[in-house]
N, C-alpha and C positions, 0 to 999 in steps of 0.2 A: 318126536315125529318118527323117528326111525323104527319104533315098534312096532308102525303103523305101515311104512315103506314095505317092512319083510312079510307080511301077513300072504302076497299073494303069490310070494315062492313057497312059503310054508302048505297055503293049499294044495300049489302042486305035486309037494312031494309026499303029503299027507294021501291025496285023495286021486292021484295022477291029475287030469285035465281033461274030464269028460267031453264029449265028445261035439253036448247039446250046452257047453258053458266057454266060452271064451272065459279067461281071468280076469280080464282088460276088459270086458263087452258095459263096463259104466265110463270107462276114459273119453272116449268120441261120441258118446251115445247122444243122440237126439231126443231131448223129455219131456212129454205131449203132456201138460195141466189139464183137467175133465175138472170143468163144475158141475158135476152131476144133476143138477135142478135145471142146465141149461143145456146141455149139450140134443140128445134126442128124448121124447116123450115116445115109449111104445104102447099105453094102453087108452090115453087121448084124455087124462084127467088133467093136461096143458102144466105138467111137471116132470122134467126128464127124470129117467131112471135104470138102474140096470140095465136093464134087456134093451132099454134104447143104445146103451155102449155099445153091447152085443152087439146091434144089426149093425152099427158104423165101423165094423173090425176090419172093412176093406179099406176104408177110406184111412185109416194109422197105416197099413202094408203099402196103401200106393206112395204115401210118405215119407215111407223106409222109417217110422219111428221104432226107437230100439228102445222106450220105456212108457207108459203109460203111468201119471200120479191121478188119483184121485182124491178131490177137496174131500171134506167129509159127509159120509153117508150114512154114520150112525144115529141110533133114535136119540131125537132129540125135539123139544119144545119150540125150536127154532127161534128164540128171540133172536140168535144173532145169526141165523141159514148153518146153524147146524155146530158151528164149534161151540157151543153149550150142549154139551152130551150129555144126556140122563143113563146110555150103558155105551159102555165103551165095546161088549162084544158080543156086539149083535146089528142090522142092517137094520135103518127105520124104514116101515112097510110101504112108507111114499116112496122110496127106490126099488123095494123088492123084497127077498130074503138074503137066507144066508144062501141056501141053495143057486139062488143068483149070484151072488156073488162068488162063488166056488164056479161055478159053470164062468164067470169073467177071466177067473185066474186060468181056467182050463180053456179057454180061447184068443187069450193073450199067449199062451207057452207054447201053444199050437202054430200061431205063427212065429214062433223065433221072437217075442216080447216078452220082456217081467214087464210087472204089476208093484209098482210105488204107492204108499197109502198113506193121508195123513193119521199122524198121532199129535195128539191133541194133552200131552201132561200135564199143564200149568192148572188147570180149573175143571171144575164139572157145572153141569147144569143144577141148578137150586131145586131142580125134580129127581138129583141121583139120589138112590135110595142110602148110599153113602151119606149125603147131607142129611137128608130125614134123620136119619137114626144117630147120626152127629147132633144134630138138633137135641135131642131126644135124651142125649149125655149114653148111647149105648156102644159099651162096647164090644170090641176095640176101635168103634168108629167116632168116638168121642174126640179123638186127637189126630183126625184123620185132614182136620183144615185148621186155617190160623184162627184161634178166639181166645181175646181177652174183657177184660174187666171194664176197659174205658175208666177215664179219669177222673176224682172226686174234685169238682169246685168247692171253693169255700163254704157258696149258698148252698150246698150238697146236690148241685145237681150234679149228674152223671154226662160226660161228653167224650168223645174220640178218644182212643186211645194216645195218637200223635196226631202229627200232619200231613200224615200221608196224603196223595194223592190217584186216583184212577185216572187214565188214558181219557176216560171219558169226561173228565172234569168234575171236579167236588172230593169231597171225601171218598175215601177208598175202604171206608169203616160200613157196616147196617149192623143195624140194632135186631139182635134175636130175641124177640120178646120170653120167648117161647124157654130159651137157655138164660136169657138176664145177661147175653154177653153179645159186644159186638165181634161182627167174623168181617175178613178181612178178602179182597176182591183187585184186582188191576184192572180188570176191565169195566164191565158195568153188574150192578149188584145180581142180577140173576147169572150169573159168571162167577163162581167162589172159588177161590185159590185154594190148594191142594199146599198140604202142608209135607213137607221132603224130607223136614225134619226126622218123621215120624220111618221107624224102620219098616214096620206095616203098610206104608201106601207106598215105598219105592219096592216091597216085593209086591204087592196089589199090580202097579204099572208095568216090571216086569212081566207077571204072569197075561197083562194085555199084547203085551211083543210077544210072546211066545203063542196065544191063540190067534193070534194073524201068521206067525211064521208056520204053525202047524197046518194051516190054509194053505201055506207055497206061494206067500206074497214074499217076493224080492227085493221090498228094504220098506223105508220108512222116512217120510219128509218130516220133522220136528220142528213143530208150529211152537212161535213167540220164546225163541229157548232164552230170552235174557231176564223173563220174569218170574224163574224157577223156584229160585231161594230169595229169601229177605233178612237183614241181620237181626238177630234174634233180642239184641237189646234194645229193640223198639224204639229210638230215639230219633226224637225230632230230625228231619232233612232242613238241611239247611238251604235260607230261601235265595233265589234265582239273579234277583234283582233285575229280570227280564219283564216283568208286570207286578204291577200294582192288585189284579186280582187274587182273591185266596183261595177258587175254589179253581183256575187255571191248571192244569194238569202242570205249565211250565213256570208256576210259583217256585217252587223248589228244584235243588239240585239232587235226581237221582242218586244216591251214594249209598243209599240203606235196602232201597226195592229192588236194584236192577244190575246185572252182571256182579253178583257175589261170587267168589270163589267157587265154591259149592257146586255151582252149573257145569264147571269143568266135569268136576267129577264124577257128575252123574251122567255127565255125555259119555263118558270114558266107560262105566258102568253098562252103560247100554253098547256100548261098541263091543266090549266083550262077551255078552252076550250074543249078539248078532253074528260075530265069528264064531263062535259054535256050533252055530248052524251054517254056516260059512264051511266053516270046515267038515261039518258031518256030510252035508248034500254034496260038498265039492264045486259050490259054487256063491262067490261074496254076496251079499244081503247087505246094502248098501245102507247109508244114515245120511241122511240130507240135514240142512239144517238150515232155518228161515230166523235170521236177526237183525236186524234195524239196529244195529251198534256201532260203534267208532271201527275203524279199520283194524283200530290195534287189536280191540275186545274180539271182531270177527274174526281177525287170521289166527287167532287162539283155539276158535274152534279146530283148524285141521290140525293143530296140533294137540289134539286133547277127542280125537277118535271121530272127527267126520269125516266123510268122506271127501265132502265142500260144503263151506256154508252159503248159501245163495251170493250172486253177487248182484244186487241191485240197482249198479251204478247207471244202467242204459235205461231206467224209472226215476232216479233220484241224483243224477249228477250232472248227464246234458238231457235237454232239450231242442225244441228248435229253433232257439236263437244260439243253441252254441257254436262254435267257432270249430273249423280244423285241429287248431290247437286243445280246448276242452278237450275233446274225442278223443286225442291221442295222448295228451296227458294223463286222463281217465283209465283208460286202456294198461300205458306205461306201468302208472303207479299201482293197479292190483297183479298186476305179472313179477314188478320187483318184489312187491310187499308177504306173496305168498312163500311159505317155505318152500326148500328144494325139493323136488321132486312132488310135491303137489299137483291135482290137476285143478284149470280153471273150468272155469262155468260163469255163462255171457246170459240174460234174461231177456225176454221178449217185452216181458207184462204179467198181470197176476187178477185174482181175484177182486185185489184188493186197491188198485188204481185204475188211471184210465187207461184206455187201449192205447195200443203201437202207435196207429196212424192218426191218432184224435191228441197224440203228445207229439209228435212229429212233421207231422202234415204226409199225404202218399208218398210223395218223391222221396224224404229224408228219412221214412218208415223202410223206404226198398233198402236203400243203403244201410241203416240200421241192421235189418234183418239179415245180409248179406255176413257183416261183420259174424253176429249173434252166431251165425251156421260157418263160416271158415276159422273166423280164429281158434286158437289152440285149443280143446278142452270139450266141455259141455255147452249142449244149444240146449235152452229151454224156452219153450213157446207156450204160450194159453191158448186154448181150445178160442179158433176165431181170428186171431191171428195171422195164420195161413192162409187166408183170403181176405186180410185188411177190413176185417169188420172195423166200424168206428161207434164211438160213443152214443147211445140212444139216448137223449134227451127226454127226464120224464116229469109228470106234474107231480106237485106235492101228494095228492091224492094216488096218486101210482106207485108212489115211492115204498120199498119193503126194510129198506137199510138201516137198522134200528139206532146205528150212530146217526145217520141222517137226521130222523123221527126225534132223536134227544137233540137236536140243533134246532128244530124247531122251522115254521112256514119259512120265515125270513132270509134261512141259512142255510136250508139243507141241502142245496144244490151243490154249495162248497164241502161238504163233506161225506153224501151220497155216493158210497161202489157202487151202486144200481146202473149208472151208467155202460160200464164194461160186463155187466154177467148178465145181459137181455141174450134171449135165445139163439142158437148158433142158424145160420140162414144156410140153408140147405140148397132150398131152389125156390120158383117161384110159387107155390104153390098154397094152399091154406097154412096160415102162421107159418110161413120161409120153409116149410117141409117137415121143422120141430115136431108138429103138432096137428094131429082131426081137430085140435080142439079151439075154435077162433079166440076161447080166453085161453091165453097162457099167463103163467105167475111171474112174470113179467114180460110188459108189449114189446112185440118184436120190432126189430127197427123199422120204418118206413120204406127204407133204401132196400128193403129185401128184396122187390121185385126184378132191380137190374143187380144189385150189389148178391151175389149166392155163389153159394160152390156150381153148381151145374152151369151158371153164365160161365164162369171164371176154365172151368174146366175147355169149356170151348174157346177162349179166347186166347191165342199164342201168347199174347203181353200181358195176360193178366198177374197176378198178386202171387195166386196159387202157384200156377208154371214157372213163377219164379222161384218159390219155393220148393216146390218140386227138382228144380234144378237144384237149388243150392243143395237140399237133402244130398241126392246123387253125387254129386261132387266132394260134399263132406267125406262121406264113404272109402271116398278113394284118398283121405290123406291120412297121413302116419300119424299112430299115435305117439310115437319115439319123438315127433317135433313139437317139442313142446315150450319152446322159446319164440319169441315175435318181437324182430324190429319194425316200428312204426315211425315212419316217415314222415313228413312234412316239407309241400312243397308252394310257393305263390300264395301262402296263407290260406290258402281255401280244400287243399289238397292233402289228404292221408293215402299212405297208402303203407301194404305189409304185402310181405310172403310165405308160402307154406310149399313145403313137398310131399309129392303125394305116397302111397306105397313102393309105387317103383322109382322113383328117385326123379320125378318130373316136379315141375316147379310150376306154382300158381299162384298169379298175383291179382292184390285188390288193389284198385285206383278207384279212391272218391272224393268227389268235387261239393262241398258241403256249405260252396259257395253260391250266391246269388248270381254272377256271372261266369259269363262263359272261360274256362282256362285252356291255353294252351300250355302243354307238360311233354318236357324232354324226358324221353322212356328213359333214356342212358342212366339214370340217375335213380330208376327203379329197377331194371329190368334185365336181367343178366345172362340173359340167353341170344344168338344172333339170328333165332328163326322162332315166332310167336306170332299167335292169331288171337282177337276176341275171343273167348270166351262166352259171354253172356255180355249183355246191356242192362244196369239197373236203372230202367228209366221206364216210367208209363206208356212212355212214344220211341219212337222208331228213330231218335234225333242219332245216333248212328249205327251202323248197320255192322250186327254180330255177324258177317263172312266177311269182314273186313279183316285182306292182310295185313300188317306191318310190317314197314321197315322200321327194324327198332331205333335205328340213327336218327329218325324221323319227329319231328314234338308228336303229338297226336290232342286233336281237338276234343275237350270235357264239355260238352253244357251241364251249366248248371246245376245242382241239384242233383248229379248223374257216379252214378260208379260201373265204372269195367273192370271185367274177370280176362286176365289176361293168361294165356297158361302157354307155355312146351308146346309144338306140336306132337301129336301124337296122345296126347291126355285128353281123354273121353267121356260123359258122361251117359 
């Protein structure tokens, strides 16, 4: 980890501290997700695109967002919306060019933003011309993916190599007629794993980080990194005893496909890279990293060159039946767990589940988001978010989600993202503002006409404004505090503190309870002169000019969090 610690004095003293880079400007930074298909539609074919980012470039600065990531926009056959890439460097024409995308990066840097992009390593689309001509046995692209022989039965039939598994359930094997060999896939078979083995395709992938870094895009989020490498002596996984099924992705125990050694090193690989450019421009080129792994295997990533790997827990460890205590355990356990000096990073939502407030409910969504934007570290939100968009419920025939589509009429509701990536509601106007186009590629929610940015924008309590505030407030606290005690108080009650650049203190009180609590400040609050802050609460149940005496309990309803700060701290 320490290699990793010194790198942003080394830029210093390398390259001085220009003038237009803080060193630090990713430690507090705010990380805006764009799913590009959904965010703005600028030419009214009812699928966003470039130049749609472009015209919303006021709407990130009123937010103070200090990073913008974009899902992916490369050409692609879209079986799966776009991470099945057929070229990894070039823009598919449904978003734009590359010229648009260069005119993005030059109106994000314009205002004081870098530009986050996914990289997408693990697989190509079964239309790269890489696969073709791997197909085909040419090369050097012949050993560019995993293919073997498949196993000889007695009766001489040919079958599976092992028993591996895909994510998507079944065999993780297809038969290449074409080669007489099966090639090998994690996801679904139009998605074919990238062989890492091969010294050819980890320079192939560098030389993709470098045509995006020669763009002046400022890092890289690393989509699926635990499915990088697989152990090369191809032997059976051993099974789960979780189900009786064979073709269950959770037949077997992962040991052979996922978190090999290997991943390390080529995270490590690419981190050094990126400081090169790091160091040449004089300003860090960030590496994100996205894992659905054990705690142990994630906090491995920041020690082995990310910057952070996602932290998922506010998607996949409370909900809205959890308790005060979940929250702050949750919390506790990735703040002890990360090495020192690391920074954290708190999630909103993604792509790839459901929204904030449709896993939450509104109330528990403010408090959420509240935590997400003060605690120590990184806030990362998805586009939508920021105005408590909720889940669109769609029919089977509306559905685009191709994991959905493979579960079939019966089931695809339980496994459909289609819910969370319906169009961003703008205002009230045709298709929520997205779109001239009344078909969009996927319906926009019903609720657009009172639930949009333009309501929200005028309504003092709205989602936004609260958001807005917290951005603001973020701003103003140190990056140096990078520790959080988390409290617990009447079982229903968390709370924490932070300080801000000039040494004022601001605290979060949230009631995550069903009743109303009464809460003695003495117990959080360590100042003898404090005012509200902020009310996280839909209504007006108490009133943000409210002094206190901090001797004083002060009344929570429900479901409610206050920002309690110093006099004299301002947003």
């Amino acid at each position: 980890m320490k290699h990793w610690l010194v790198f942003t004095a080394l830029l210093i003293i390398v390259n001085g501290n220009p003038k237009d880079c803080n060193p630090e400007w990713w430690k507090n930074m705010l990380l805006y997700q764009i799913y590009p298909r959904s965010l703005k539609d600028s030419d009214g074919d009812g699928i966003g695109d470039i130049q749609g980012i472009i015209s919303k470039m006021d709407h990130f600065s009123d937010l103070k967002v200090d990073a913008l990531w974009l899902s992916p926009f490369y050409p692609s056959p879209l079986f799966d919306m776009g991470y099945d890439i057929s070229d990894f460097t070039n823009v598919d024409p449904t978003y734009g060019t590359l010229k648009d995308f260069k005119d993005l990066v030059n109106a994000a840097h314009e205002r004081g933003m870098k530009l986050i992009v996914d990289f997408v390593p693990n697989h190509t689309s079964d239309e790269h011309e890489w696969f073709k001509k791997s197909v085909k046995k040419i090369d050097p692209y012949t050993e560019y993916y995993v293919w073997r022989k498949g196993q000889v039965l007695p009766n001489g039939t040919i079958t599976y190599p092992n028993n591996w598994k895909s994510t998507y359930n079944g065999p993780a094997w297809v038969w290449v007629e074409e080669r007489q060999e099966y090639c090998f896939y994690q996801f679904s078979k139009r998605q074919i794993d990238l062989n890492y083995n091969s010294t050819r395709v980890r320079k192939e992938m560098e030389n993709v980080l470098k045509f995006w870094l020669e763009l002046g895009v400022d890092g890289f989020r690393m989509d699926a990194a635990p499915y990088y490498y697989e152990d090369q002596r191809f032997l059976d996984e051993p099974l789960s005893g979780l189900t009786d099924d064979p073709n269950a992705y959770n037949y077997t125990r992962k040991i052979y496909t996922r978190d090999q050694p290997e991943t390390y090193e080529i995270v490590r690989s690419w981190r050094k890279l990126l400081d090169e450019y790091s160091v040449k421009e004089g300003c860090p080129r960030v590496l994100i990293i996205e894992a659905y792994a054990s705690e142990e295997l994630t906090m491995k990533y920041y020690e082995n060159g990310a910057y952070f790997p996602f932290n998922f827990g506010f998607i996949d460890k409370v909900n809205e039946n959890s308790t005060a205590l979940d929250v702050a355990k949750y919390i506790r356990n990735w703040m002890s767990k990360m090495p020192d000096g690391a920074t954290a990073n708190w999630v909103s939502g993604n792509h790839d589940n459901h929204r904030l407030v449709s896993r939450f409910g509104e109330k528990r969504a403010r408090i959420i988001m509240a935590m997400i934007f003060l605690l120590p570290g990184v806030a990362v939100i998805y586009n939508g978010d920021e105005i408590g968009m909720d889940d669109t419920i769609l029919s089977w025939e509306e559905t685009k989600d191709n994991e959905a589509c493979n579960a079939g009429k019966e089931n695809y509701l339980a496994k459909s993202r289609d819910p969370g990536r319906t169009p961003f509601q703008w205002d009230n106007s045709t298709s929520a503002g997205f779109s001239t186009n009344r078909e969009t590629w996927l319906p926009v929610n019903r609720n657009y006409v009172t639930l949009n940015l333009a309501n929200e924008i005028a309504s003092k309590d709205s989602f936004y404004n609260m958001v807005k505030f917290l951005s603001k407030l973020k701003e103003t606290l140190s990056v140096n505090d990078d520790k959080v005690d988390v409290k617990i108080s009447n079982g229903n009650i968390v709370a924490f503190s932070r300080h801000t650049k000039d040494n004022k203190m601001v605290y979060v009180i949230a009631n995550f309870g069903d009743r109303e609590e009464n809460v003695d400040l003495t117990s959080f609050v360590k100042v003898s002169n404090g005012h509200v802050s902020y009310v996280i609460t839909p209504t007006n149940d108490v009133s943000a000019e409210s002094t206190l005496r901090i001797a004083d309990s002060l009344r929570i309803p429900a479901q409610t969090g206050l920002i309690l700060s110093d006099e004299g701290v301002h947003t």
